[in-house]
C-alpha positions as CSV (number, residue, x, y, z in Angstrom):
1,X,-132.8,3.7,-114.6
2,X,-133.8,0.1,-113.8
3,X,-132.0,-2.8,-115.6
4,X,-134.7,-4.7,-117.1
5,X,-133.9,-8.5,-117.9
6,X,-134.8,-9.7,-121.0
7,X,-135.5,-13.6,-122.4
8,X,-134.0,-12.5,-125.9
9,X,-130.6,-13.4,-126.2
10,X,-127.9,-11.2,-128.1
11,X,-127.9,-13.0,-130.8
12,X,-131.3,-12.1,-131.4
13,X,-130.9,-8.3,-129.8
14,X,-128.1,-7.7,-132.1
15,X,-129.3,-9.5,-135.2
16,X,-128.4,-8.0,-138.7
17,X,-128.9,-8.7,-142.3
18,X,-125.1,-7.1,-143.0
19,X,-124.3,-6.7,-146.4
20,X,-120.7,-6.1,-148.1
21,X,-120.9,-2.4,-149.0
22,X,-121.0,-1.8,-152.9
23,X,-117.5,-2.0,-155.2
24,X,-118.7,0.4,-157.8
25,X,-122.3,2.6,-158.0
26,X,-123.2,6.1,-157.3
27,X,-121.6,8.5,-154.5
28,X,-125.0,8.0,-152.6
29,X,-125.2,4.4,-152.8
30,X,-121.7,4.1,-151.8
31,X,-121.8,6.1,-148.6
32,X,-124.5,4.9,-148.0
33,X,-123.3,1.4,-148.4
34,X,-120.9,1.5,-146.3
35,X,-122.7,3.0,-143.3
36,X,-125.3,0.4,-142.9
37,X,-121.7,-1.9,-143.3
38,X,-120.4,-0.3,-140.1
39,X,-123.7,-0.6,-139.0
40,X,-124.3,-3.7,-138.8
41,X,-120.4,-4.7,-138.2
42,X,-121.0,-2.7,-134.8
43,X,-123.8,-5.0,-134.2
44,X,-121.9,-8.1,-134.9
45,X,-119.0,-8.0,-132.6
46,X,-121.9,-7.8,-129.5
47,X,-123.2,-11.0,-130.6
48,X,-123.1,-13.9,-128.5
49,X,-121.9,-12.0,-125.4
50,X,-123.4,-12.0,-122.5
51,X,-125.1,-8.9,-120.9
52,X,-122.2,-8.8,-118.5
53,X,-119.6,-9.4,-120.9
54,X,-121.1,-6.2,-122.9
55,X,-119.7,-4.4,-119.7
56,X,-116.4,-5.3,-119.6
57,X,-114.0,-2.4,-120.1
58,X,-110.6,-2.6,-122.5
59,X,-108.6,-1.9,-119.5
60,X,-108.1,0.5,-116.8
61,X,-108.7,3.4,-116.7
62,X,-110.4,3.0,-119.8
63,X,-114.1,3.2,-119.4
64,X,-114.0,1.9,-123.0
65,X,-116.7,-1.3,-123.2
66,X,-119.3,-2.7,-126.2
67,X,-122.3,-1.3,-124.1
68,X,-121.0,2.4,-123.9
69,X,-119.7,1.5,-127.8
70,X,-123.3,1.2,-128.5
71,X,-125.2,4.0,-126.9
72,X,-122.1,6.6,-127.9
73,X,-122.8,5.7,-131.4
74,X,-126.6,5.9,-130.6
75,X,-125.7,9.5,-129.9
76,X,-123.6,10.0,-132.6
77,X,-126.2,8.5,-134.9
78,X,-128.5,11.4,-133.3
79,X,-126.4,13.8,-134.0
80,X,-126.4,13.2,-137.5
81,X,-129.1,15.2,-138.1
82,X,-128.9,17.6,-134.9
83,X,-129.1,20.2,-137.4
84,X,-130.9,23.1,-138.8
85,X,-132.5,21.1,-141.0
86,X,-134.2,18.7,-139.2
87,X,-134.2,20.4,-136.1
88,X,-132.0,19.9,-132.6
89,X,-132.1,16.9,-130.1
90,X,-131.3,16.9,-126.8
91,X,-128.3,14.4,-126.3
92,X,-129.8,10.9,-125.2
93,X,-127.4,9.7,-122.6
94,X,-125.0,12.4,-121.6
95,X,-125.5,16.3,-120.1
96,X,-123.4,19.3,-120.6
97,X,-122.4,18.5,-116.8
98,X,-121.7,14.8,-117.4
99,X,-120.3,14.6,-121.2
100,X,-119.3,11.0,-121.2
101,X,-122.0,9.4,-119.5
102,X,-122.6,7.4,-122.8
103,X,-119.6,5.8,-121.8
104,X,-119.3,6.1,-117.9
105,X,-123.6,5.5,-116.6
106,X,-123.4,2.0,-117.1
107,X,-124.5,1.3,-113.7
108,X,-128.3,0.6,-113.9
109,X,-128.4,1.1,-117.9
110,X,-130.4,-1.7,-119.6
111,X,-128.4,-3.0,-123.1
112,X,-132.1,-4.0,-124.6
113,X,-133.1,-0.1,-124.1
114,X,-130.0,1.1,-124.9
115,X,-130.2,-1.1,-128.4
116,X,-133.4,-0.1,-129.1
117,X,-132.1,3.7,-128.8
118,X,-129.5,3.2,-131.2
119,X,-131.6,1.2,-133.9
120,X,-134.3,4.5,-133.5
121,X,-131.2,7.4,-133.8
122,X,-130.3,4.9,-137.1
123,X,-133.4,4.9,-138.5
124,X,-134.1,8.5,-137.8
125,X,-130.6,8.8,-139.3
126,X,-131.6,6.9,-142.8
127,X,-135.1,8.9,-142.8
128,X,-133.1,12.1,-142.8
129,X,-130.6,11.0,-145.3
130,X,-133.6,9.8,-147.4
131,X,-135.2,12.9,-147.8
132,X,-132.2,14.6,-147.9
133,X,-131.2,14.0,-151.7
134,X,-128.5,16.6,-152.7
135,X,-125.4,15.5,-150.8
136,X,-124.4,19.5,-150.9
137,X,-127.1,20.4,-148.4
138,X,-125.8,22.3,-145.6
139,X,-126.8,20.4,-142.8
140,X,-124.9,22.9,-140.2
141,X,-122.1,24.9,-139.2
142,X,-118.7,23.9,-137.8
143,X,-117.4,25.5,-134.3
144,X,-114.8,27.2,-137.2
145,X,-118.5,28.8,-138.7
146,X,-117.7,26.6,-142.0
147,X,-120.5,25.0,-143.5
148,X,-121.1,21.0,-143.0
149,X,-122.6,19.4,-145.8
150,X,-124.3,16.2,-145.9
151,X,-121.4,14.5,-148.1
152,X,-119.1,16.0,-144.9
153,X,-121.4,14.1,-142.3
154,X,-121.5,10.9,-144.4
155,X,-117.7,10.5,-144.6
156,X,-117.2,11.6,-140.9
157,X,-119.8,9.1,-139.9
158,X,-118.1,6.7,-142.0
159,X,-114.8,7.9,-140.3
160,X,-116.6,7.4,-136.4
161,X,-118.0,4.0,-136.5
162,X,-114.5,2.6,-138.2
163,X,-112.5,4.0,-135.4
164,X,-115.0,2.3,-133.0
165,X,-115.2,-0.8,-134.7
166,X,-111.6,-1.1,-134.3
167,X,-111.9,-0.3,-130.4
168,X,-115.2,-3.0,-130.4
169,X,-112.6,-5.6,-132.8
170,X,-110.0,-4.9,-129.6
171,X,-113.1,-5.2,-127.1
172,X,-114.5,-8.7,-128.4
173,X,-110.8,-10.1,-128.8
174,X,-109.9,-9.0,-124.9
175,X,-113.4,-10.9,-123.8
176,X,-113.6,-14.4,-125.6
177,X,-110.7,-14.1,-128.4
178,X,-113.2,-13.5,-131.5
179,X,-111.5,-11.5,-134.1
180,X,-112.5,-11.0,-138.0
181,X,-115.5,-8.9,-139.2
């Protein structure tokens, strides 16, 4: 893949209208509350960074950086519904023969492709969800053979993008000292 350099600054790449996930409500509104929080928090701590910066790893031998943050989570999102129900998709950045290559093919990778990636495995995401209205539906099995639910994906979506924000808090504090949400 060829890096492709763009005029649009990462303010602008990683923009977000972030909003404080709801205090009270329905289960749906909730969860899904405070997905678009971690969202959009994810988004946040890549702002103002420069493409390099979005490279730097936590520390050795950590492969652990903001970039591969974003395009795991673009696979994760994908996987969301990788299911029966909306049928299967090939994993985006990573083989069977190279299973961290969301992390580890940096080399080349363009942040402004990978960005776009994620936003389109979120909104794919939120389309599923949408039309997905009973949070019973079993969305798939678990290597176990136990059914996952949609409430089950929801809360350990929820569950993956707060363990990563807490690696992209680390990130952003290790490259220019920025901490908070």
């Amino acid at each position: 893949m060829v890096t492709t350099v763009s005029a649009m600054s990462t303010n602008e790449l990683f923009a977000t209208d972030r909003q404080d996930p709801p205090h009270f409500g329905a289960e749906r509104r909730m969860l899904d509350g405070w997905m678009d929080f971690h969202r959009d928090t994810l988004l946040r701590k890549c702002q103002g960074l420069t493409r390099d910066q979005l490279r730097l790893r936590s520390c050795e031998p950590s492969a652990l950086t903001l970039h591969g943050l974003i395009r795991h989570m673009a696979e994760v999102e994908a996987w969301f519904n990788n299911d029966r129900v909306d049928g299967e998709i090939a994993p985006i950045f990573y083989s069977k023969e190279r299973p961290n290559d969301d992390f580890d093919a940096l080399a080349g990778a363009s942040i402004d492709d990978d960005v776009a990636t994620y936003r389109r495995s979120v909104e794919r995401s939120r389309s599923f969800a949408a039309r997905t209205p009973d949070l019973d539906t079993v969305c798939g099995t678990s290597r176990s053979g136990e059914d996952i639910t949609l409430r089950w994906i929801y809360l350990h979506m929820i569950e993956e993008y707060a363990r990563h924000n807490g690696h992209a808090d680390l990130l952003r504090e290790r490259i220019d000292g920025a901490t908070g949400d």
